[in-house]
VONURO-505216 format. One line per 2 residues: their letters; for each residue x, y negated, z of C-alpha. Coordinates in nm, 3 decimals. Layout:
% residues N
A> X:Y:Z; ...
//
This chain:
% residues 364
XX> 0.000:0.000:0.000; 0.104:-0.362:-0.097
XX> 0.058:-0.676:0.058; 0.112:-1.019:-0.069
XX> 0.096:-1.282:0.219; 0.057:-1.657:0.090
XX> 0.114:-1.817:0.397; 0.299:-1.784:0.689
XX> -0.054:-1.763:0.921; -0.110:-1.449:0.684
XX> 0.203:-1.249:0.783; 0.160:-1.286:1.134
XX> -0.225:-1.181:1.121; -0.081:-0.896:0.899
XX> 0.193:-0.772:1.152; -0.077:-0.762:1.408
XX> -0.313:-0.576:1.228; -0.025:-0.341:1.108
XX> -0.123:0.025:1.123; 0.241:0.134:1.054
XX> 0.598:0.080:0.930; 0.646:-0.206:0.701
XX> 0.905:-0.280:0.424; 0.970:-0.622:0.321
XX> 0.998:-0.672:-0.058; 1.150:-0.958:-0.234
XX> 1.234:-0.991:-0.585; 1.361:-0.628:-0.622
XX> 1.719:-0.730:-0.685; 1.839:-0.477:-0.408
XX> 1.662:-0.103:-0.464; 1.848:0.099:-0.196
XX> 1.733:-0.168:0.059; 1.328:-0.248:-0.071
XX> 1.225:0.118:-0.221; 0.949:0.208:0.045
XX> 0.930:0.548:0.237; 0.645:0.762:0.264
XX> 0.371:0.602:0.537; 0.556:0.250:0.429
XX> 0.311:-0.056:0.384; 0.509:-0.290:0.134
XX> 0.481:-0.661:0.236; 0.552:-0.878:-0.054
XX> 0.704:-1.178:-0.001; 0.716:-1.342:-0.312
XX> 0.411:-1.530:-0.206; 0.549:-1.704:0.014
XX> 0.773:-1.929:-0.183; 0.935:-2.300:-0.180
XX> 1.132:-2.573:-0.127; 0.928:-2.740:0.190
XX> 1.240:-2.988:0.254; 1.518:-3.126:0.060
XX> 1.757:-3.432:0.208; 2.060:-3.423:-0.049
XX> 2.237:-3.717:0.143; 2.204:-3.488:0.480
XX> 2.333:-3.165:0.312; 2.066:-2.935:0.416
XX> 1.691:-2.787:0.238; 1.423:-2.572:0.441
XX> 1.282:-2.348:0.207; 1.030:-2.069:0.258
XX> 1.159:-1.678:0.226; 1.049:-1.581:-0.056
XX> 1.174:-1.837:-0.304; 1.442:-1.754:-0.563
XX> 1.782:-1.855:-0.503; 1.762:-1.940:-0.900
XX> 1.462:-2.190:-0.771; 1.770:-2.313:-0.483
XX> 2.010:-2.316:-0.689; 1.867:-2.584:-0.982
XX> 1.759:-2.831:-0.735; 2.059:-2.851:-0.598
XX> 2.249:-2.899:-0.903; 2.020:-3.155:-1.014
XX> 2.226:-3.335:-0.723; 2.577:-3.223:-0.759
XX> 2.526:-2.999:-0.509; 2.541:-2.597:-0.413
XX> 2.580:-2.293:-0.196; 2.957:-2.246:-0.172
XX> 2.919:-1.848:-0.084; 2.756:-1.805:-0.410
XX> 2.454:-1.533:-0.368; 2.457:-1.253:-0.556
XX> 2.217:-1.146:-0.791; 2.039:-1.490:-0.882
XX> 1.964:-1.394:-1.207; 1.817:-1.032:-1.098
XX> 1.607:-1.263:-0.894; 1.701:-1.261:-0.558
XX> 1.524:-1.460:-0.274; 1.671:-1.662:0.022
XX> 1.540:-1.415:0.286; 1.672:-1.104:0.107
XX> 2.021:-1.266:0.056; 1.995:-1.369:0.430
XX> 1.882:-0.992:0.576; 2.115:-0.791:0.354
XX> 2.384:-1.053:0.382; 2.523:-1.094:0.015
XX> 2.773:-1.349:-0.034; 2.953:-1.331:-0.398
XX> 3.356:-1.468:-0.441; 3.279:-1.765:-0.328
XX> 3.282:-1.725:0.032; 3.649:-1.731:-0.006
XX> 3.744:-2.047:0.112; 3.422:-2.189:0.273
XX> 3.242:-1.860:0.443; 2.976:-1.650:0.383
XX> 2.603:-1.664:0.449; 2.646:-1.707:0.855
XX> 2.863:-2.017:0.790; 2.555:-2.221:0.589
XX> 2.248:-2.118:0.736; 2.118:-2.388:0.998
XX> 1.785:-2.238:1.156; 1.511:-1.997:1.074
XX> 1.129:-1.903:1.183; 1.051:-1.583:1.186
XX> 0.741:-1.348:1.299; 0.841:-1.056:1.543
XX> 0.677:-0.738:1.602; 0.393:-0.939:1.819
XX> 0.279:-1.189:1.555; 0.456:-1.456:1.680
XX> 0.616:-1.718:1.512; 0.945:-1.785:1.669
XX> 1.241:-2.069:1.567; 1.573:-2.036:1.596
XX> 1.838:-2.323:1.526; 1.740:-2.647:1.352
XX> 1.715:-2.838:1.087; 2.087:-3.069:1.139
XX> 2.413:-2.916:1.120; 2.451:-3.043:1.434
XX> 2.301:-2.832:1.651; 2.410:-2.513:1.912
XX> 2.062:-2.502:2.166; 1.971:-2.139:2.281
XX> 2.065:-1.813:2.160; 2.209:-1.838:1.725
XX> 1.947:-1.655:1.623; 1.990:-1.763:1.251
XX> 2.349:-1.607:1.250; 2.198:-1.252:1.402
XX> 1.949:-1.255:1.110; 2.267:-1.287:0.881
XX> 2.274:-0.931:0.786; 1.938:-0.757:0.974
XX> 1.808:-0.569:0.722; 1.431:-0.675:0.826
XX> 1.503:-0.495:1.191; 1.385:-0.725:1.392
XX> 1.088:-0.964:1.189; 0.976:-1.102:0.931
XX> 1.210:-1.442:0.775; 0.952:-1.669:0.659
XX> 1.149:-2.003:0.676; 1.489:-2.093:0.646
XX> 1.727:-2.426:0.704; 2.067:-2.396:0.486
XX> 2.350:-2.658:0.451; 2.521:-2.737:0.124
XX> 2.838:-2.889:0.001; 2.906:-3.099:-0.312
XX> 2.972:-2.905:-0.603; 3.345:-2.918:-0.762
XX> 3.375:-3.090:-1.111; 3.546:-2.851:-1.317
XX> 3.700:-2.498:-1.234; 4.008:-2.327:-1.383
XX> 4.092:-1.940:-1.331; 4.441:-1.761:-1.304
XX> 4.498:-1.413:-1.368; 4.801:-1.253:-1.228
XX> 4.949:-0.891:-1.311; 5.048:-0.641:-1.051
XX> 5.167:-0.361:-1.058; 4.939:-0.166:-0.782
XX> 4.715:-0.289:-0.575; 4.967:-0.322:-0.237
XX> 5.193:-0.560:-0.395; 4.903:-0.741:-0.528
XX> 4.763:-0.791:-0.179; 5.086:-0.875:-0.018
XX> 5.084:-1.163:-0.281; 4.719:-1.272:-0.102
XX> 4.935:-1.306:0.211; 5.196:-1.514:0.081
XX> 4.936:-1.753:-0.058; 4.791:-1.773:0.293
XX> 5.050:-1.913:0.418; 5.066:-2.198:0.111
XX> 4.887:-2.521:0.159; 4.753:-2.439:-0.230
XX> 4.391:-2.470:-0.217; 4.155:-2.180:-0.424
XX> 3.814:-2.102:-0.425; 3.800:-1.712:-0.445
XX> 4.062:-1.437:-0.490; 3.947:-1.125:-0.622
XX> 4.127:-0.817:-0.650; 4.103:-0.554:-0.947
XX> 4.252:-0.233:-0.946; 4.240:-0.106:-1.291
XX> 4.466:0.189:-1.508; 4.843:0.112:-1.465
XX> 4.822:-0.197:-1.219; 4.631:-0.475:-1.034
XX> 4.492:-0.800:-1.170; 4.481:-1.068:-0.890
XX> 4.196:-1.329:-0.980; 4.228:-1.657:-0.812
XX> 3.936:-1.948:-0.936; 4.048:-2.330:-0.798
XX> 3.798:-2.612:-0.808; 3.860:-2.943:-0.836
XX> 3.859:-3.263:-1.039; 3.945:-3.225:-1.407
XX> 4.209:-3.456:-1.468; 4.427:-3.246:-1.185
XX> 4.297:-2.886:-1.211; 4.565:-2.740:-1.519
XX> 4.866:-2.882:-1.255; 4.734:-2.719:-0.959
XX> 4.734:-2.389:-1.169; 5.038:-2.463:-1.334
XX> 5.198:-2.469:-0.952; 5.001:-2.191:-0.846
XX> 5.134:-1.964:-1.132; 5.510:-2.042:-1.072
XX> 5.429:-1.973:-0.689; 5.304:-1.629:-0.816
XX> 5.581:-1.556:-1.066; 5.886:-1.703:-0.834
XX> 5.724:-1.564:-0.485; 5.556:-1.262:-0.536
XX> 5.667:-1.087:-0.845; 5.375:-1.147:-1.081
XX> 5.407:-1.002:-1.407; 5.205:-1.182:-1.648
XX> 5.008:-1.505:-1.595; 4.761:-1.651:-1.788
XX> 4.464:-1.908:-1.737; 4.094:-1.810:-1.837
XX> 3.970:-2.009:-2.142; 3.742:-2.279:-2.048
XX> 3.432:-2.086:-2.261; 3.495:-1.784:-2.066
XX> 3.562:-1.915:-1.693; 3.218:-1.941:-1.572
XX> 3.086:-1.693:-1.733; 3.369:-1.392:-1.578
XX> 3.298:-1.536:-1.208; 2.913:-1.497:-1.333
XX> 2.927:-1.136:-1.451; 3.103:-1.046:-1.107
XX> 2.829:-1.216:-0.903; 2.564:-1.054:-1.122
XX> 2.741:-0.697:-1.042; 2.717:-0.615:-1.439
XX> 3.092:-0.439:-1.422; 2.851:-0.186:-1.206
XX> 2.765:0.167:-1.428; 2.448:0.182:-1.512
XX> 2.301:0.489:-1.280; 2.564:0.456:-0.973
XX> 2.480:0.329:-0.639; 2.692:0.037:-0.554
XX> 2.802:-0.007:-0.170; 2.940:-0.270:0.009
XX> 3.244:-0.233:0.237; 3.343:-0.507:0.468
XX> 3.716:-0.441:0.584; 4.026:-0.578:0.699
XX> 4.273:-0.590:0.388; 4.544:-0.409:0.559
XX> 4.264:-0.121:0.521; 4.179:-0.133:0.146
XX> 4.509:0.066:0.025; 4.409:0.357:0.206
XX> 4.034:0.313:0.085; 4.153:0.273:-0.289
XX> 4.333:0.616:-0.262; 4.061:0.820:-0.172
XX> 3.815:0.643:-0.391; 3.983:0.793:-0.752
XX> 3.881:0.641:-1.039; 3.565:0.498:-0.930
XX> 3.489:0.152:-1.009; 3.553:-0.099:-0.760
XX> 3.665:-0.436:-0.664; 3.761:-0.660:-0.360
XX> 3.690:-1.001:-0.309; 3.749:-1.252:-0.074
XX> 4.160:-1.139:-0.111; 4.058:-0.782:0.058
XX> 3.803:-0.858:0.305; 3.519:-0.675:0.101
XX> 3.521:-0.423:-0.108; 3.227:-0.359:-0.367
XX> 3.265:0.013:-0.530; 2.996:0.180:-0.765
XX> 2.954:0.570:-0.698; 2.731:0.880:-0.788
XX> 2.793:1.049:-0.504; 2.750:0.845:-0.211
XX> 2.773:1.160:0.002; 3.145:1.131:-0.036
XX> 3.131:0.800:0.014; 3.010:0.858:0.366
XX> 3.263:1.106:0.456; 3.559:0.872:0.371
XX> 3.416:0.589:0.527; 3.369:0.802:0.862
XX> 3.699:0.939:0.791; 3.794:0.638:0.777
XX> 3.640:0.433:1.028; 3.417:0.182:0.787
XX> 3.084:0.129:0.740; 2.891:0.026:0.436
XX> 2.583:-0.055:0.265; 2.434:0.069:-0.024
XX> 2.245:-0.247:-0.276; 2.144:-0.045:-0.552
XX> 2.056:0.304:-0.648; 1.810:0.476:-0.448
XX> 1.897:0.601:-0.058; 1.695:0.719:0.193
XX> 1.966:0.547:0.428; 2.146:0.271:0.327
XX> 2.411:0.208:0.610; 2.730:0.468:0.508
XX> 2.989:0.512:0.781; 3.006:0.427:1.103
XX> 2.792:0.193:1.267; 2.919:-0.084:1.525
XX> 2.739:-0.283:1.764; 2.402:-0.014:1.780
XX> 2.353:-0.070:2.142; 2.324:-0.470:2.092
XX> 2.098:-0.404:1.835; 1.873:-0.186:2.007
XX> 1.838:-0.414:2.289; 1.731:-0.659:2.032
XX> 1.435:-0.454:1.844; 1.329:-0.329:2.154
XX> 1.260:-0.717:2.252; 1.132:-0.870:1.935
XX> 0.956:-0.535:1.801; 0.848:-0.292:2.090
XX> 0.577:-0.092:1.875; 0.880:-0.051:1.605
XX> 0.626:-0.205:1.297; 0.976:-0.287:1.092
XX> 1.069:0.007:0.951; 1.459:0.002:0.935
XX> 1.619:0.154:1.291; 1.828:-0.062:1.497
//
């Protein structure tokens, strides 16, 4: 059974009158996380959708849950503006509330952060019916328990997002992109730690392990007139430094559109479940060994690693073996969390205070 709430008065009459689990349902962009189970009522959110406030000379919009980051993401360029920790899946049509619970941050979140780092406040209905605010509307703010920040990442535990405050930051002018050769992925990461140590500024690193060697993307963003020096400066750091093999600069027709296709997830087979791995990079060596020749990549210089798989039953077994956890966006899965779990108890504690009767369907 579906349900398509067009107000936020609706949802909480609806989780009162639940008679069971429920599944919230965005705009699909996510399968392993919206795909109901048997006995699941569906609560569509897409209902409840838009902008309710926008103050570009504050930095910060309150929009309602269900409306599409695409929807976000114009009006803010209309003003220069943007979300730094670029979403993922825009054009697939993800919502704000779905990129909050399931905590997808693209490249981006490189230099500024990831989801926790923009979002401001949120209102929410718990397993009662109640409405109930966290955080604010001003970045300055730090009353109460963060709320917004546990949200980052719940999966629809704990409520139902219906409202949420974000902060934005002026978007750069131009971008340029360097690609750097490695020969394996270790040397290519110890590169990543000589440039944190640099004062050179960049807006994401990626890391690529492909046949015979490593590509290191690094995107810098910036004011035109400047941009080819930085890179210049950047490159000779790379070659004279770290060893680089060959360096070369995106062309300008296909910069956006390579930093696109990776926040899109279109590298991803068509048919494989891809799973998201947050780690520290000192772990991703040993990860990359056992994971073959599946597709993968790692993004914010090792800190995440994104890999595509048929057989997420392996998966699971070398992330236990291994001591990470992950979560499974696409494909379908009857359990999305792979590995092994931290911070259950917390959790617990939490779903047993904002959902007693258990009416969200994902455990905590």
């Amino acid at each position: 059974m579906n349900e398509k709430p067009t107000s936020i008065t609706a949802v909480q009459e609806f989780v009162r009158a639940a008679p069971g689990p429920l599944l919230l349902h965005g705009g699909g962009s996510k399968p392993a996380l919206s795909t109901p189970q048997d006995g699941a009522t569906v609560l569509e959110m897409g209902g409840l959708s838009g902008i309710l406030e926008y103050e570009p000379a504050e930095y910060t919009f309150t929009a309602l849950a269900g409306t599409a980051v695409a929807d976000i993401r114009a009006a803010l360029a209309e003003n220069g503006q943007y979300l730094p920790f670029d979403p993922l899946l825009v054009a697939a049509g993800a919502t704000l509330g779905g990129t909050v619970a399931a905590n997808t941050a693209g490249s981006g979140r490189f230099r500024y952060g990831g989801v926790r780092d923009f979002i401001l406040g949120v209102r929410f209905v718990d397993g009662h019916g109640q409405l109930v605010r966290g955080g604010g509307k001003v970045v300055k703010n730090s009353a109460g328990f963060d709320l917004p920040k546990f949200f980052v990442g719940s999966l629809g535990r704990y409520g139902v997002l219906v409202e949420l405050t974000f902060k934005v930051f002026p978007q750069p002018q131009s971008y340029q992109t360097l690609r750097a050769a490695y020969p394996d992925l270790e040397t290519a990461l110890r590169a990543t730690f000589r440039l944190a140590n640099t004062s050179l500024e960049m807006d994401a690193v990626d890391l690529l392990p492909q046949e015979g060697g490593c590509a290191l993307l690094i995107r810098v963003g910036g004011l035109m007139a400047v941009l080819p020096q930085r890179v210049a400066r950047l490159a000779q750091f790379l070659r004279q430094e770290t060893g680089a093999g060959e360096t070369a600069v995106s062309p300008d027709d296909k910069e956006a559109q390579q930093w696109h296709a990776a926040n899109e997830l279109t590298w991803v087979p068509p048919g494989t479940a891809l799973v998201k791995i947050p780690l520290a990079p000192r772990q991703a060596p040993a990860l990359d060994a056992a994971l073959g020749n599946w597709p993968r990549r790692y993004t914010c210089a090792a800190n995440v690693a994104w890999v595509a798989t048929e057989d997420t039953t392996v998966l699971r077994q070398i992330l236990c073996a291994q001591g990470l956890v992950g979560l499974q966006l696409t494909g379908s899965a009857t359990d999305p969390i792979l590995g092994q779990r931290r911070g259950v108890s917390l959790a617990r504690r939490v779903k047993q205070a904002l959902d007693p009767k258990g009416i969200f369907g994902m455990e905590a």
